[in-house]
C-alpha positions, 0 to 999 in steps of 0.5 A: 465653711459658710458665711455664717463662720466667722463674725464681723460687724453685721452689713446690709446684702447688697444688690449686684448693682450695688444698691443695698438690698431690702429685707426681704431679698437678702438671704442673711435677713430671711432668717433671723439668728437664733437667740441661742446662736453664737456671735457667728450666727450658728448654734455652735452647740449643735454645729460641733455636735454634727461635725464630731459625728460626721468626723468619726463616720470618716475615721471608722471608714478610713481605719476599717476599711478605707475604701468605705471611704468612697461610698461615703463620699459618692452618698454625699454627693448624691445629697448635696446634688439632691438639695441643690437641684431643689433649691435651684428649682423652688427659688428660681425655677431652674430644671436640673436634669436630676436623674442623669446628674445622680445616675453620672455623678455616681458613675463619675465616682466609682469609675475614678476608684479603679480607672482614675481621672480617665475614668471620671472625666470619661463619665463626666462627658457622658453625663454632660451628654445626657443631661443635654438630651433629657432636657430635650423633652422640655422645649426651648424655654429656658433650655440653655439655662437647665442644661447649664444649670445640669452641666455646673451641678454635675462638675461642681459636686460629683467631679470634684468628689471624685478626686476626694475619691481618688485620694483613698486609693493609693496604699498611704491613702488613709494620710492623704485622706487625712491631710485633705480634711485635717487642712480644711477643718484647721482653715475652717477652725482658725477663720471661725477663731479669727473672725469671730474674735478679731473680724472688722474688716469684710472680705468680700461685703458683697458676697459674704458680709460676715467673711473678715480678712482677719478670719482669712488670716486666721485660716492661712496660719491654722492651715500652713500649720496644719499642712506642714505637721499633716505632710511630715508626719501622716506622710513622707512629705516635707514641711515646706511641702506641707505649707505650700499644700496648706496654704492652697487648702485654705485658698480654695476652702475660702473660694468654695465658700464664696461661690457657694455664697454667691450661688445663694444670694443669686437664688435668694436663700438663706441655706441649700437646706436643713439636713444638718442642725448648726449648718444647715445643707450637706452643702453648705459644709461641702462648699470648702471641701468640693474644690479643696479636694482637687487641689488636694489630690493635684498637689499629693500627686505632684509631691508624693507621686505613687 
């Protein structure tokens, strides 16, 4: 869920020191808001389109063979690390070392299919490895900077996949695969319903001008509901169960959304990219989903083990 979700009263960026930001160094002004958009500032004709494809593509995974599910989700992350390396390149000239961050994150992903969190975090230490290696050549100019650029892109994108990845695996994978997207697309829906028809006051100003308490609220119902309905029904969990799992959902969607806002005010852009007419990059849809998978899979667990 980006920042363009849900609709408050427009307010200036501001700089991290607090001094409003000029036009032409805040991203929300870089560019301007189709005249066909929503109150949201998306076109939600086009937005709604791409999610129903993008939604049928995981079913057609999920109810043929569910275990396409995990090259789907490894093609993902290959792009969202693909869009952020470029973004972090050309806005502010950071190197993430990108042919040991895809060749790892792919490893980190398809190790976590039939060896688990062994074989993801195993993988994840030899990419980190490797990272620090390949950006050896480079020199000691802005060493320290790439390499961490490298290690944050490959944790935050393909190691948090990997337990999207992982929740396909066990026999009732199909459900949990399910409750995971169904409860971040209900927090999605409910701050987006919520905000754009009720949002005054700014959550996080700062960060994400148009992100509203009232669409936070909105999330949290939406996701409560979605949560105990998704655990007692798509699995043998229970509804009290399903709130708590429903509630963490929309806490770490809205987290995603904030970091990943705060990642692009930092590199002054607007969007990761335009892969997705109504959205923009892979990973301004994957920035609610990324750290909601690890809570998912962490929390499905703890109450269905096995």
């Amino acid at each position: 869920m980006s920042e363009e979700t849900e609709g408050t009263a427009e307010s200036p960026a501001t700089a991290p020191d607090g001094a409003a930001a000029s036009p032409a160094s805040s991203p929300d002004a870089q560019t301007p808001t189709p005249k066909s958009g929503s109150r949201a500032g998306r076109n939600l004709p086009a937005a709604i389109a791409v999610g129903v494809l993008l939604g049928a593509a995981i079913l057609t995974a999920l109810f043929t063979v569910r275990h396409l599910f995990i090259g789907i989700v490894a093609v993902a992350m290959a792009v969202g690390t693909i869009e952020l390396a470029r973004a972090a390149r050309s806005a502010a000239g950071i190197r993430i070392a990108l042919v040991p961050v895809l060749v790892g994150g792919q490893a980190i992903i398809w190790l976590s299919w039939p060896f688990g969190r062994e074989g993801a975090l195993t993988a994840f230490v030899l990419t980190v490895l490797a990272c620090m290696l390949w950006r050896l050549r480079g020199g000691a100019d802005g060493y320290l900077r790439d390499a961490g650029a490298s290690v944050f892109a490959v944790a935050y994108i393909p190691l948090f996949g990997a337990f999207a990845a992982m929740l396909v695996v066990p026999a009732d994978g199909v459900g949990r695969v399910l409750a995971f997207m169904i409860g971040v697309v209900a927090s999605d829906t409910g701050g987006y319903a919520a905000g754009v028809l009720r949002g005054k006051h700014p959550m996080a100003p700062k960060i994400s001008p148009k992100k509203s308490w009232e669409g936070f609220a909105g999330s949290m119902v939406a996701g409560i509901v979605a949560g105990a309905l998704t655990l007692s029904l798509l699995l043998d969990g229970q509804a009290w169960q399903g709130m708590i799992f429903g509630a963490a959902i929309v806490l770490t969607a809205t987290l995603g959304d904030l970091v990943e806002s705060l990642i692009k005010r930092d590199l002054g852009i607007k969007d990761m990219g335009d892969l997705l007419p109504g959205h923009g990059g892979l990973m301004d849809r994957l920035d609610s989903l990324l750290p909601s998978a690890v809570v998912s899979w962490l929390l499905l667990s703890a109450f269905l083990p096995g």
